[in-house]
N, C-alpha and C positions, 0 to 999 in steps of 0.2 A: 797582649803577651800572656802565655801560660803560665802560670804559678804552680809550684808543686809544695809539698812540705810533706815530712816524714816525723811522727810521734815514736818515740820508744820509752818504758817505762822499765828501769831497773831496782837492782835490791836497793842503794842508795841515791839512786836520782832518776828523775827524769830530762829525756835529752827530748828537744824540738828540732828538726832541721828543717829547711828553707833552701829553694833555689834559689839565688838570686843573681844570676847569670843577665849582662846584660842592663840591670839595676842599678845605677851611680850608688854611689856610696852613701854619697848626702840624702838621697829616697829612701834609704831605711832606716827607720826611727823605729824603736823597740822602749813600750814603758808600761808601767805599771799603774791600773786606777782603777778604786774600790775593788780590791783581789782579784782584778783580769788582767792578765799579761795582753799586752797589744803589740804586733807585729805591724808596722806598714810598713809595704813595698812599695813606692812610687803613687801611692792613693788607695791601693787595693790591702783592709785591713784584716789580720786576723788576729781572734779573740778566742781565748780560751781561761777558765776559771780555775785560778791555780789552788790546786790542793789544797786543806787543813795540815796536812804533812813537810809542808815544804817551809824551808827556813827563808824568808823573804833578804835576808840579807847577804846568802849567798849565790843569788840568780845571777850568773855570768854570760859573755856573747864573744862570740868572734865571725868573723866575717871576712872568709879567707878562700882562694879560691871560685869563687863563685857560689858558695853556700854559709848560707847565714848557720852558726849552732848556739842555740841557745840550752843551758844547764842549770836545771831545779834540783838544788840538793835538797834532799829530804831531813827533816829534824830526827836525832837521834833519837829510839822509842826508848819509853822508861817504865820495866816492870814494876809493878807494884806487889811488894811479898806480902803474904796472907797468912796469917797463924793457923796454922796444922790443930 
């Protein structure tokens, strides 16, 4: 079966999507181990190493339609002011 997925990276997050058309529900497991996000689809996994940027406790999912979406919010940046 063909697998597709779509990366976008925005100002505040990064979005993953996923076909998963076809895919029972129960075949996708989506977790986290040593800062890789793991996707599996029915046996077939994918891994990607999630940012220094991203706030690990607001990584969300839905799985609606026939596509997985998963969202990396990113930690808010903090300037550091410099004496003139």
């Amino acid at each position: 079966m063909y697998r597709y997925y779509e990366f976008e990276e925005g100002k505040n997050q990064y979005t993953w999507k996923f076909l998963t058309a076809g895919v029972p529900k129960e075949k996708v497991e989506l977790y986290e181990e040593e800062g890789v996000l793991i996707v599996s689809l029915d046996g077939l996994e994918y891994k990607w190493r999630i940012p220094k940027d991203v706030n690990l406790d607001t990584i969300s999912s839905k799985n609606e339609d026939g596509i997985l979406t998963v969202t990396l919010e990113k930690k808010e940046k903090k300037r550091k002011a410099l004496k003139c």
